[in-house]
C-alpha positions as CSV (number, residue, x, y, z in Angstrom):
1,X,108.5,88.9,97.4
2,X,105.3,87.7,96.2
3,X,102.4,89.0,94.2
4,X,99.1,86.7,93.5
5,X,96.8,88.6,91.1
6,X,93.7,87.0,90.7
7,X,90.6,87.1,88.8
8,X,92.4,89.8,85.9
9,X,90.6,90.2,82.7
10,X,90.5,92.9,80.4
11,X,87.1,94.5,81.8
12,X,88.7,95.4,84.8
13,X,90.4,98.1,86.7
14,X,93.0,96.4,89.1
15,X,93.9,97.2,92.8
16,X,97.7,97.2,93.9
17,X,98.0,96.3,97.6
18,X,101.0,97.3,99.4
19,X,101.0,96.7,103.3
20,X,102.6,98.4,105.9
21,X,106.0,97.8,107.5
22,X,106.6,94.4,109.4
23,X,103.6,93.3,107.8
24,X,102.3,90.7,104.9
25,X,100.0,90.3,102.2
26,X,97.7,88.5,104.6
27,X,97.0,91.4,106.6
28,X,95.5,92.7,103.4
29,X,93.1,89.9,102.9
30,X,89.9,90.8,104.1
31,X,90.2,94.0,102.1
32,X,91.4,91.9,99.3
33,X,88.0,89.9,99.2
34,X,86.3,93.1,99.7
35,X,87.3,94.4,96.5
36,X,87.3,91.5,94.0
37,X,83.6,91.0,95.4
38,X,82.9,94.5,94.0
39,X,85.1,93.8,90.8
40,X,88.6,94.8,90.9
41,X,91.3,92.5,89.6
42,X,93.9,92.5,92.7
43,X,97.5,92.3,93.4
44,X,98.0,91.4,97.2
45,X,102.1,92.1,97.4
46,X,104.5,90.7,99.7
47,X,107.7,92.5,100.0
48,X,110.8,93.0,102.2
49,X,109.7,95.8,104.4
50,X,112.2,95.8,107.0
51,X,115.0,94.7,104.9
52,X,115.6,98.1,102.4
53,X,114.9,101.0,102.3
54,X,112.0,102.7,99.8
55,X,113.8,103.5,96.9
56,X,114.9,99.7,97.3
57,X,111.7,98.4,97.9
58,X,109.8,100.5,95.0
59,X,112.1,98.7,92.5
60,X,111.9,95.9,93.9
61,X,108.0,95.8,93.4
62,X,107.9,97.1,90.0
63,X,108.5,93.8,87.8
64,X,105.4,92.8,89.5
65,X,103.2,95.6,89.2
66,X,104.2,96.2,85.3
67,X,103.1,92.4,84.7
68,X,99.4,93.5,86.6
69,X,98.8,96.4,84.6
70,X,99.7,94.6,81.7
71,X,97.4,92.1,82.4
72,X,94.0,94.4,82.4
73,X,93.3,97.4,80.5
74,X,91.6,99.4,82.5
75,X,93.1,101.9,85.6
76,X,95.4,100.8,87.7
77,X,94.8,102.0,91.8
78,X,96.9,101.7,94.8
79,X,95.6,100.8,98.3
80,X,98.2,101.0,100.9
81,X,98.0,100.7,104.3
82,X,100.8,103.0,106.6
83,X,104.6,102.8,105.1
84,X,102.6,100.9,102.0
85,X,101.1,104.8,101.0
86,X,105.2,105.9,101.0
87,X,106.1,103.4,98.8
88,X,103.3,103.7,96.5
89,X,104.2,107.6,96.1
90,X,107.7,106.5,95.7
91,X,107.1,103.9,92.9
92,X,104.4,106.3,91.1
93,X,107.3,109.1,90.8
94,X,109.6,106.8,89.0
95,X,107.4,104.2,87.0
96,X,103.7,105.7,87.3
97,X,101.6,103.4,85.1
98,X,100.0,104.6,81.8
99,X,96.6,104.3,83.3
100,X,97.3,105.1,86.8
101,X,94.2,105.9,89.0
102,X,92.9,106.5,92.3
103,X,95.1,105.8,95.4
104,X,93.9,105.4,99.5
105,X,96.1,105.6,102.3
106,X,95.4,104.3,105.6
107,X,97.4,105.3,107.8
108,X,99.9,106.5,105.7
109,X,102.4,108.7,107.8
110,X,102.6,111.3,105.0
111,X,103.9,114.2,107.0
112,X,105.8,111.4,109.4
113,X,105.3,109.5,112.4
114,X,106.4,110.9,115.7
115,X,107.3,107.4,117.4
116,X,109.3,106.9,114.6
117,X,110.9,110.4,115.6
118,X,111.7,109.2,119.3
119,X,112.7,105.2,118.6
120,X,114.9,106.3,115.3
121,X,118.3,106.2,117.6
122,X,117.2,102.9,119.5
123,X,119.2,99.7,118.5
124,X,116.2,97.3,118.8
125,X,113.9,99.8,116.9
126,X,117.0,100.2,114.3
127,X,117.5,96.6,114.5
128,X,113.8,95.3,113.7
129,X,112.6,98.2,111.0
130,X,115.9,98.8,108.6
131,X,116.5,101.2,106.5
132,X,112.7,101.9,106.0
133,X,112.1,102.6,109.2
134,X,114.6,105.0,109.2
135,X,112.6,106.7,107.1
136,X,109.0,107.2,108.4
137,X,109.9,110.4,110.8
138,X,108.8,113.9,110.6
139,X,112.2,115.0,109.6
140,X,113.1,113.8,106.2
141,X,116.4,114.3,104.3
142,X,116.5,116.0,101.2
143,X,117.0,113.0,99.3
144,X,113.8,111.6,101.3
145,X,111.9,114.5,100.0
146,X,113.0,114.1,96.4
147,X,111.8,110.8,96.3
148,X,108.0,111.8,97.5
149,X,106.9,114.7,95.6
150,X,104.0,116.5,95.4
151,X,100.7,114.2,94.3
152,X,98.9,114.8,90.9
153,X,96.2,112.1,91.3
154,X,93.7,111.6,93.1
155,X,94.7,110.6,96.8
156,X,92.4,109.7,99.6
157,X,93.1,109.1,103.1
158,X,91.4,107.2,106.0
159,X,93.2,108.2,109.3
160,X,92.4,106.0,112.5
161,X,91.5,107.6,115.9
162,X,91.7,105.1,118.3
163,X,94.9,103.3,120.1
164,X,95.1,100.5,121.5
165,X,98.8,101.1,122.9
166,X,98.4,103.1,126.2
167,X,102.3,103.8,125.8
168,X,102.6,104.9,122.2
169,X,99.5,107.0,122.8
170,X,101.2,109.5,125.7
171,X,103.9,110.1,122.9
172,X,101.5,111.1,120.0
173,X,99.7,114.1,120.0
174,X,95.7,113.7,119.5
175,X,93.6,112.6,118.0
176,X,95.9,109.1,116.7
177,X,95.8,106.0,116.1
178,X,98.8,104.7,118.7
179,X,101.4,105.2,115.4
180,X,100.2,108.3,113.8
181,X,98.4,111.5,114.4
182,X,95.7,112.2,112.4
183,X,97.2,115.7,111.5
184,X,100.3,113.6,109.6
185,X,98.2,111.5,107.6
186,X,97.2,114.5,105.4
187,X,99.2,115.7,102.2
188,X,98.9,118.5,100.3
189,X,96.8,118.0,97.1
190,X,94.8,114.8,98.7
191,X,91.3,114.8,97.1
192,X,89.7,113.7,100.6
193,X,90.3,112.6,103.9
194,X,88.0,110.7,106.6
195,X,88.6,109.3,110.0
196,X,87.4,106.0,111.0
197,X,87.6,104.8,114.4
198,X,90.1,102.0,114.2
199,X,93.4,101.3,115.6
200,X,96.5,101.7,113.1
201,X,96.8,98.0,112.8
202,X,93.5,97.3,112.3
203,X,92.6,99.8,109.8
204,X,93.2,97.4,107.2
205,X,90.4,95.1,108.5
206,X,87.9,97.8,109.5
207,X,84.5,97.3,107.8
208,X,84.3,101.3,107.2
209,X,87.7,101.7,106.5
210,X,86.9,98.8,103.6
211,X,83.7,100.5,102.6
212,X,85.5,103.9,102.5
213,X,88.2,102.6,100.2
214,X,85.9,100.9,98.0
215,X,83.7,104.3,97.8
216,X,86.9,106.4,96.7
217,X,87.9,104.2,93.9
218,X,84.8,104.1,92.6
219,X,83.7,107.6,92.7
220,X,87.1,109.4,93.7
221,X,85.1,110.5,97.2
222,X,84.5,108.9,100.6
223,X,81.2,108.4,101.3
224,X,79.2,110.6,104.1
């Protein structure tokens, strides 16, 4: 694991961004850019995604993330992108930071993802995702549960409506973005929620998707 803060000073709020499973830092680079060009200190993270399972994985990221926020003194916000939003509310439960802000989602499967649901029992699927993937279906053990409870900050999701997987899309129900329905990126207590038409890998990278997440940590709203 890997974390590259960069331009942090004191005058700033920071980002923390945590990519989705099977994924790297680079895919958050573009967004990255994005928000140091609008004044956010970042930390891009790399971590072992298909290695461990959350819990795992949100100790495994918190050395790093306590460094950031020491760093800076203003808020400290979370941009995640699919399992990314999962371990963010996992970390936040059991070492929120003293200035924690606003956090976006895209993607996120907060209510579960219903490929996850049909490939959970498939060696290659079990093989390839881990423990972690073991963990982003709609049915979630109790101990699952206890580690995401309900949110009491400001949350906002961007959900993608388009697929670009003609098979995952017959197994979704619509709208989706060939991982996850629309309908499970929501969570109770979210402050907003907006679609963008973009694929789930490409949400990331999506120029209204980056303009969206950029409006919501600024002014805890999406724009219209």
């Amino acid at each position: 694991m890997s974390g590259r803060p960069a331009s942090a000073n004191a005058a700033q709020d920071g980002a923390v961004l945590l990519h989705g499973i099977s994924r790297t830092a680079r895919s958050f680079r573009k967004m990255q850019a994005a928000l140091e060009g609008t004044g956010f200190a970042t930390l891009n993270l790399d971590y072992a995604s298909r290695h461990k399972a959350l819990e795992a994985l949100a100790e495994d990221i918190h050395p790093s993330i306590q460094r950031f926020a020491d760093s800076i003194d203003g808020s400290i916000h979370f941009v995640c992108h699919s399992m990314g939003g999962l371990l963010a509310r996992v970390h936040i439960a059991r070492y929120r930071p003293k200035r924690l802000g606003r956090v976006v989602m895209l993607g996120t499967p907060n209510c579960g993802s219903e490929i996850a649901d049909l490939l959970r029992h498939f060696k290659p699927y079990r093989a390839f995702f881990g423990p972690a993937g073991q963990q982003l279906g709609t049915q979630r053990s109790a101990v699952d549960d206890a580690m995401l409870p309900p949110v009491d900050y400001p949350v906002g999701i961007i959900a993608g409506n388009r697929s670009i997987d003609p098979v995952a899309g017959t197994m979704l129900p619509k709208p989706h973005d060939g991982r996850v329905s629309v309908e499970n990126t929501k969570l109770n207590g979210m402050a907003d929620h907006v679609v963008v038409g973009a694929s789930h890998p490409w949400l990331v990278r999506n120029s209204v998707a980056i303009g969206q997440t950029i409006s919501f940590l600024q002014d805890g709203k999406f724009g219209s």
